[in-house]
C-alpha positions in Angstrom: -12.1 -2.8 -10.4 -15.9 -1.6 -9.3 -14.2 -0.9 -5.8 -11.6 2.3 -7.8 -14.3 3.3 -9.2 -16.6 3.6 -6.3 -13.7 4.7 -4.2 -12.6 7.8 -6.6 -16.5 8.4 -7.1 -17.0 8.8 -3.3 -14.1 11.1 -3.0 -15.2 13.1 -6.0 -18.5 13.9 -4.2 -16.4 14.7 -0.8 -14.1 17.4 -2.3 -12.6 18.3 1.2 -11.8 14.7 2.1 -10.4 13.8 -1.5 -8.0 17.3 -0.4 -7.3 16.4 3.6 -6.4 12.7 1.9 -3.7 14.4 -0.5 -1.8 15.7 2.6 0.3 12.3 3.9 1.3 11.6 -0.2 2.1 15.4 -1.2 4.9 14.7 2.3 6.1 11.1 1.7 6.6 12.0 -2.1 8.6 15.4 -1.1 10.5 13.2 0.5 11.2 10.4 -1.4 11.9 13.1 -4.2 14.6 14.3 -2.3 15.7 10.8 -1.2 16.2 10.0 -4.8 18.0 13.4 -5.7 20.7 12.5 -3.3 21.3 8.8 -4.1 21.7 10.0 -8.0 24.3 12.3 -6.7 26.1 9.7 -4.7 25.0 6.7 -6.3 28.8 6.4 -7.6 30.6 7.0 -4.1 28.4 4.2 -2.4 29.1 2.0 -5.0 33.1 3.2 -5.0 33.0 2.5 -1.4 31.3 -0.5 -1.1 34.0 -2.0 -3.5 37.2 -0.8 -2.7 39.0 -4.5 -4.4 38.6 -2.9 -7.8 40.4 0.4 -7.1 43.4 -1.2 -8.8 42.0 -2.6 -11.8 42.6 -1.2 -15.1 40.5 0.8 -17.8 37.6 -0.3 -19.1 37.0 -3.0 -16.9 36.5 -0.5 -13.6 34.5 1.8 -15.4 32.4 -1.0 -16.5 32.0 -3.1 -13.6 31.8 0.1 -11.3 28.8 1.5 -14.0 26.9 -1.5 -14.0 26.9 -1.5 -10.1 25.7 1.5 -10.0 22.7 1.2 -12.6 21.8 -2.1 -10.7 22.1 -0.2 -7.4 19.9 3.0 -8.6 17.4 0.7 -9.9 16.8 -1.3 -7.1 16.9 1.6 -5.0 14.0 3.2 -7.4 12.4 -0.4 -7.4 12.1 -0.2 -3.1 10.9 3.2 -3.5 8.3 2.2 -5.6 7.0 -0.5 -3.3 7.1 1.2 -0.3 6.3 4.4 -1.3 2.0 3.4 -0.4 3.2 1.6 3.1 5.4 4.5 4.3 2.3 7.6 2.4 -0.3 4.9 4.4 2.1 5.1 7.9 2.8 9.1 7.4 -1.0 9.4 6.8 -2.6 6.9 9.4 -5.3 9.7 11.3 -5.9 11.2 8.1 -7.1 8.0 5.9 -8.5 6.2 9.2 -10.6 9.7 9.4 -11.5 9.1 5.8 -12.0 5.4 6.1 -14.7 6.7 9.4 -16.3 9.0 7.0 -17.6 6.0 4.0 -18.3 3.4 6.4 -20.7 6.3 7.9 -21.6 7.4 4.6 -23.0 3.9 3.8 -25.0 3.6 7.5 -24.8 3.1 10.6 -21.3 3.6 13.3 -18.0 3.4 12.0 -16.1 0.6 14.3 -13.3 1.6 16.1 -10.7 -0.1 17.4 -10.4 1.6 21.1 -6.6 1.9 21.1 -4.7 4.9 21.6 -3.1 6.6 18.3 0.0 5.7 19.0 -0.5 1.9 19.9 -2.4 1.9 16.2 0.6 3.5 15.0 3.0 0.7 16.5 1.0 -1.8 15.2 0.6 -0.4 11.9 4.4 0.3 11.4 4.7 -3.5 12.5 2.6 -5.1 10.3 3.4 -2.7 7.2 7.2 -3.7 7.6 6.2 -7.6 7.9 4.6 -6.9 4.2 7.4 -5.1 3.2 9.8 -8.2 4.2 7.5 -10.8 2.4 7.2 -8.4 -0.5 11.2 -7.9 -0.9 11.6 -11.8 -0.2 9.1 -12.1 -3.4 11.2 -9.6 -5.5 14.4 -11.5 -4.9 13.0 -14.6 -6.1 11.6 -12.6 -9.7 14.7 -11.5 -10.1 16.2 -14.3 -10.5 13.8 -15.5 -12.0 13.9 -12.9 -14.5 17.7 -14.4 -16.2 15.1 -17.3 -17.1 15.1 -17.2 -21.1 11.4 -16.1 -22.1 9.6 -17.0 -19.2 11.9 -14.7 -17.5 10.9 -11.7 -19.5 7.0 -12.7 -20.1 5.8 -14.7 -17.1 7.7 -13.6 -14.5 6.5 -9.7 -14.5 3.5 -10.9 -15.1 3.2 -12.7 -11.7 4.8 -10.1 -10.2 2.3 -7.5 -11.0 -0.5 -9.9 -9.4 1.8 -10.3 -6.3 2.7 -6.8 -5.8 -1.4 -5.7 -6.5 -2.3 -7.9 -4.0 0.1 -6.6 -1.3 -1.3 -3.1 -2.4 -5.0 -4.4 -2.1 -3.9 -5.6 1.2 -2.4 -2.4 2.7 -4.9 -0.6 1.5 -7.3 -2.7 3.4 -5.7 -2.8 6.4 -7.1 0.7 7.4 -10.7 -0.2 7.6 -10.1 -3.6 8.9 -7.8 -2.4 12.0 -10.3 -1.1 12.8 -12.6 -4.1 13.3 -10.0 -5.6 15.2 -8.5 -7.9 11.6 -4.7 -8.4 12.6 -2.5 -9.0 9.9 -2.5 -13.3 9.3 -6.3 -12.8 9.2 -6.3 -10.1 6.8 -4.0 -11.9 4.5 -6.6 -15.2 5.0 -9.0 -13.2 4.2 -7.8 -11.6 1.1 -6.6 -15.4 -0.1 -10.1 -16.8 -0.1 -11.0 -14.4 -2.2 -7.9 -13.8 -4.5 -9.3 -12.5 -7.6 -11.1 -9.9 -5.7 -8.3 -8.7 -4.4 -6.0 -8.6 -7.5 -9.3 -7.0 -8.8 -8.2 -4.2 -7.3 -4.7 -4.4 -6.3 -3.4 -4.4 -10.0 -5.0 -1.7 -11.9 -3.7 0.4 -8.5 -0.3 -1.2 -9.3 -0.3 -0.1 -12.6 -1.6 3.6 -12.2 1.1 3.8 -9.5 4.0 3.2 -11.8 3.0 6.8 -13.5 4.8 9.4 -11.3 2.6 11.9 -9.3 -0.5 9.5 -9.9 -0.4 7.1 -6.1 -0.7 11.1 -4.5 -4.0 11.9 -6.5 -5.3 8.6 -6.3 -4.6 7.3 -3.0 -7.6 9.1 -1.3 -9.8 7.5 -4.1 -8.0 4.4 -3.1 -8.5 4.0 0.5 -12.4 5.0 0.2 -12.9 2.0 -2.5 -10.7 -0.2 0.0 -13.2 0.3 2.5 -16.1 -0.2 0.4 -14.4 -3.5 -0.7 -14.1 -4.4 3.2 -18.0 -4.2 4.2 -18.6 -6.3 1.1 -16.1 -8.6 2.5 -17.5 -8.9 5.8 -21.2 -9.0 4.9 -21.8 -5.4 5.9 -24.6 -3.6 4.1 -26.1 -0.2 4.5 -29.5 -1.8 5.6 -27.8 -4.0 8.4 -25.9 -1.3 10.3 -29.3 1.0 10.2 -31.1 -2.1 11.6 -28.8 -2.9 14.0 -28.3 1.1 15.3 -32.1 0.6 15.9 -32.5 -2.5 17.7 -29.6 -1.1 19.8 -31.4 2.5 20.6 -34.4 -0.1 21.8 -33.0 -3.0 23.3 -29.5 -1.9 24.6 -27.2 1.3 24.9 -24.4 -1.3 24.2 -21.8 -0.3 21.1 -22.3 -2.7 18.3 -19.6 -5.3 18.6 -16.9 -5.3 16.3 -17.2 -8.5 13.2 
């Protein structure tokens, strides 16, 4: 949990960053507000279209079984949003947070790496790999929810475990920036982040949770992506004192860029 704190520290010093870093959630949550307006409104139609064998049955049991649909429907729909509302802000706001990202690992010495590819091959790649999370986290979902009709464990366990799953998906998205950079493709990121799984829900859950409060991924996010970076050089071994002896010896002894870990 060090990592938030650091993260929201670092932006608190960097007013302008924490406010360029607001830009990509203040768009995907206008969005998604607006996404979510309309599927209220025609929450009922979809579900009135999508079961057209019921037209003939009889009051109560249409309204019922038509109302329940529709609740379970909504939900889901609110649950989906909720777990891919930091991929898709992450996606819409890829220059801005790797621009962010740039500015800590600077901020704590040395050159920030970079991964030499285009924007929009990063883009591709991100989009690809933020989808493949968002397939393993809907395939996890699935399974809690039925595991959820599981008397007590169900309604005890089962969130439970699901808040450490979703956190570290979170704590891995998040991570992804800085380590794209560096050249860490997805299975390696998510090898990574296993060997050291209590890091990563460290940080993944408490972000889980403050998401859940409306408006609060858009102030924190910025916060969130500095202390993901931090959490990466500590990962990989890189300290402040390392990159500024390694920019030296390569001003010396080679005008070579330092090679990515």
């Amino acid at each position: 949990m060090t990592y938030l704190a650091k993260g929201q520290r670092w932006v608190g010093r960097e007013r302008r960053q924490w406010g360029f870093g607001l830009l990509p959630g203040l768009i995907t949550l206008v969005g998604y507000a607006a996404a979510i307006v309309v599927l209220a409104l025609r929450a009922d139609d979809v579900v009135a279209w999508a079961t057209p064998f019921a037209d003939g049955w009889g009051s109560p049991w249409l309204g019922l079984f038509r109302g329940a649909l529709t609740a379970v429907f909504f939900g889901g729909s609110l649950l989906l949003a909720l777990i891919s509302f930091t991929a898709v802000t992450l996606l819409v706001g890829q220059p801005f947070y790797e621009s962010l990202s740039e500015r800590v690992d600077r901020s704590e010495g040395g050159d920030a790496p970079e991964s030499g590819l285009p924007l929009w091959q990063d883009l591709w790649i991100s989009a690809r790999e933020s989808l493949a999370v968002l397939v393993r986290v809907a395939l996890w979902g699935v399974l809690f929810f039925a595991l959820g009709f599981v008397p007590v464990v169900g309604q005890t366990v089962v969130p439970a475990v699901g808040f450490c799953v979703s956190g570290f998906f979170l704590a891995e998205e998040l991570t992804a920036i800085a380590l794209q950079r560096r050249g860490v493709r997805l299975g390696e990121r998510l090898r990574l982040l296993r060997s050291r799984k209590l890091l990563a829900l460290g940080f993944g859950v408490p972000l889980t949770l403050l998401f859940l409060v409306p408006f609060v991924a858009v102030f924190v996010m910025p916060g969130a992506v500095a202390g993901a970076t931090l959490l990466v050089r500590d990962l990989l071994g890189e300290t402040a004192e390392d990159a500024e002896a390694e920019a030296g010896t390569e001003k010396v002894v080679s005008p070579q860029p330092r090679p990515f870990p």
